[in-house]
N, C-alpha and C positions, 0 to 999 in steps of 0.2 A: 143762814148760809153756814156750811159746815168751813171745817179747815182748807179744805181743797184749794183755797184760794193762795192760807198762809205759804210765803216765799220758801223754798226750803234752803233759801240762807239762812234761815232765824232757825230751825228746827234744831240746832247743837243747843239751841238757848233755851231750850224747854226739855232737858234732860230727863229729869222726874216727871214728865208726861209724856205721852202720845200724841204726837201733831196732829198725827191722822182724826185723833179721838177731841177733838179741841172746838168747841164752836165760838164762832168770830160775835154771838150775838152774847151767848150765854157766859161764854171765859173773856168778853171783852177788858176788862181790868187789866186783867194778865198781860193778855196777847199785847196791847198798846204797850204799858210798862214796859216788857225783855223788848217790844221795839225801839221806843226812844231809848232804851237802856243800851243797846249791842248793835242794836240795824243799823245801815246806809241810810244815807237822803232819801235813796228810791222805794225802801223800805219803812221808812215812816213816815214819808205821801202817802204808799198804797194803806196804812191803818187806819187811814181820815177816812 
């Protein structure tokens, strides 16, 4: 699954990357970390 999912609430939090460019199987580490790090409730349900 590419990023198309990631919220574009979170995408100020991945400065030094490309959201567009970010896959949710392969950047998993990342993507969860700046979520529970910066995201809402509703944004680090949807990382589970």
């Amino acid at each position: 699954m590419t990023n198309a999912s990631i919220p574009s609430g979170l995408w100020p939090h991945f400065q030094e990357y490309d959201p567009r460019r970010l896959d949710r199987e392969q950047d998993a580490d990342l993507i969860v970390q700046r979520t529970l790090e910066h995201g809402t409730w509703e944004e680090d349900i949807w990382s589970e």
